[in-house]
C-alpha positions in Angstrom: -20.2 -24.6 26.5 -19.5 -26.8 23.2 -15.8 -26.4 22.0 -15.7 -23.5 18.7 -14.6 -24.6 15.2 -13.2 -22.0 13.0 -12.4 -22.5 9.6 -9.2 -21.3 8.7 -8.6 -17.4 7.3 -7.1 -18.4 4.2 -8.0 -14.1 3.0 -5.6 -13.5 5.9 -3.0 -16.0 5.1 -3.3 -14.7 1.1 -2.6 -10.9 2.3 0.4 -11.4 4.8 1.9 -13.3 2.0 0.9 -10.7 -0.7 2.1 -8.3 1.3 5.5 -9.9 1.7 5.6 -10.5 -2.4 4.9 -6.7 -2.3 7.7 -5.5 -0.2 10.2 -8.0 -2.4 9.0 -6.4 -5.5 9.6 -3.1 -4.2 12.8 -3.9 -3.0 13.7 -5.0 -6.5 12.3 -2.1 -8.0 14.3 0.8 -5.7 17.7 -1.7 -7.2 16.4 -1.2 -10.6 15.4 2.7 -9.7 19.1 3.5 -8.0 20.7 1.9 -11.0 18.6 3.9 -13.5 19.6 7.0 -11.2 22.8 6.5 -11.4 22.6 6.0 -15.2 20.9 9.5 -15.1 23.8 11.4 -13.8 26.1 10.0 -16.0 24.4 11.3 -18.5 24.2 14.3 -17.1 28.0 14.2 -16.9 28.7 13.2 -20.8 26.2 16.4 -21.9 28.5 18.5 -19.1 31.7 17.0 -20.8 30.0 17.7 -24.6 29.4 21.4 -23.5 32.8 21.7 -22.1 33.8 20.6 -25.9 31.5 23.0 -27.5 33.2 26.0 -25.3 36.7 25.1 -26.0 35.9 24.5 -29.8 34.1 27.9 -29.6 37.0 29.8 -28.1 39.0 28.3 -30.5 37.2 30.1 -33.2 37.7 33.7 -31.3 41.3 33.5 -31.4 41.3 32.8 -34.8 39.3 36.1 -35.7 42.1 38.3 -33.5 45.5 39.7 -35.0 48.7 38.0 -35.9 49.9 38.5 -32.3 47.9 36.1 -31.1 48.7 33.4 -33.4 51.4 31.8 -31.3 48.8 31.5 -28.4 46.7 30.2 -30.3 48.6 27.7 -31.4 49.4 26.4 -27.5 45.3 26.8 -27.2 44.4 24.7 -29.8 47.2 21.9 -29.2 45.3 21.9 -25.7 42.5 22.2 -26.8 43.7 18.9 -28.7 44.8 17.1 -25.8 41.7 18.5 -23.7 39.5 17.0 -26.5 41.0 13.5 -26.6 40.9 13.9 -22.8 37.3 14.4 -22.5 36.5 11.9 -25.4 38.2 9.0 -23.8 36.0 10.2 -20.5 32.6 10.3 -22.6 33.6 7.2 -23.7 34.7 5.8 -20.8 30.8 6.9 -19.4 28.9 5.6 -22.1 30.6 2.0 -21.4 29.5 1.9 -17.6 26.3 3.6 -18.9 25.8 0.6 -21.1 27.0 -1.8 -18.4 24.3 0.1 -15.9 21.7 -0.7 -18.7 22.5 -4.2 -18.5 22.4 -4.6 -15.4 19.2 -2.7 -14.9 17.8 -5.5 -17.3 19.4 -8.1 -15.4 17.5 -7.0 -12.2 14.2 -6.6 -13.9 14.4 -10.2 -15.1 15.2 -11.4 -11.9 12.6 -9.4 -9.8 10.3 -11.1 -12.5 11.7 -14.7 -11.8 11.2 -14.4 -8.3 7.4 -13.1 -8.8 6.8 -16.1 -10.8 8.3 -18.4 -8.0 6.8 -16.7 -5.0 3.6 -16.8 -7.0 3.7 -20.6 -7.9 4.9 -21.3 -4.4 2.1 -19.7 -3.0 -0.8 -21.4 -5.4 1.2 -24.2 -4.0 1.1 -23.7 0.0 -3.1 -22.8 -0.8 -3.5 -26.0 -2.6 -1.2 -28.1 0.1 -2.9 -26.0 3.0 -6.6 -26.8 1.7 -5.9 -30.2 1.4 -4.6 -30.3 5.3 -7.3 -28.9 6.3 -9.9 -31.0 4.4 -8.5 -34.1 5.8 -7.6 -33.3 9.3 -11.7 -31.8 9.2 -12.7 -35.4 8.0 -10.6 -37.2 10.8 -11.9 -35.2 13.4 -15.7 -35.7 12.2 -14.7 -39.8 12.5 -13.0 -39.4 15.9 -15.6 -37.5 17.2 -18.2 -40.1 15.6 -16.8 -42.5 17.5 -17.1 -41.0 20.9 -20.1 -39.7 20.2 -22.2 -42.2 17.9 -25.4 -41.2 18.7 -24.6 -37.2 16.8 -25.6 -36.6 13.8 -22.3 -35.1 12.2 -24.2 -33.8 9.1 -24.8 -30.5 9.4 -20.8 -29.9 9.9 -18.6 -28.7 7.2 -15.0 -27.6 6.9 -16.5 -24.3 6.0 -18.9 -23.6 8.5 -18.3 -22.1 11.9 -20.0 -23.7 15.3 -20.6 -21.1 17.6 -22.7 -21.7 20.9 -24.0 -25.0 19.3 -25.8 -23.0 16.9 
């Protein structure tokens, strides 16, 4: 039985590699979705803190509207209140800084996932063009070789794209 050429699966080669560009997006893109999660429930936490504010501010208000007895409470309430307020507001800021940082850094990892698209995706136009040109040439010096052993063949019909099965 005559030996088999077989051209090379270059659709196979292109969709292991694909699917390798594929998991390194999505690996990429769960960084950038964790980071974006995270940004979420800090917001959560500043609207939580700015409701918090709201209540005290309101209760505030209610002590105000009861008799003279109550004005010495209120006074301790609303010098809490005070220091509550500047508490929470050097929180919400402190949150909207590493929010902002967060944001940055989600930027930071969508340019870099988009980088490394670029280079896998240059690299791999690359390896095809490389890997084509292998195979051309190592086709070629096997069709000499094999002229040379075999002379009296005619070596036409063969081409790197064509498959020889059975001698047909």
């Amino acid at each position: 039985m005559p030996p088999l050429l077989m051209a090379l699966d270059e659709d196979h080669l292109f969709h292991v590699t694909m699917k390798q560009i594929g998991q390194t997006f999505a690996m990429g893109f769960l960084a950038v979705s964790k980071a974006r999660s995270q940004k979420s429930t800090e917001d959560q936490r500043v609207v939580e803190l700015q409701r918090e504010v709201k209540d005290l501010q309101a209760e505030i208000n209610n002590l105000n509207d009861h008799a003279q007895p109550e004005a010495t409470r209120l006074t301790n309430l609303q010098e809490e209140t005070k220091r509550l307020l500047a508490e929470k507001a050097q929180e919400a800021t402190s949150l909207v800084e590493e929010k902002d940082k967060l944001l940055s850094k989600i930027v930071e990892l969508e340019n870099v996932v988009t980088r490394q698209g670029e280079d896998l995706t240059k690299a791999w136009e690359s390896f095809k063009q490389d890997a084509t040109q292998s195979y051309l040439i190592g086709f070629e010096e096997t069709i000499e070789q094999a002229s040379v052993l075999h002379f009296d063949l005619d070596y036409a019909e063969l081409g790197p794209g064509k498959t020889v099965v059975d001698g047909l």
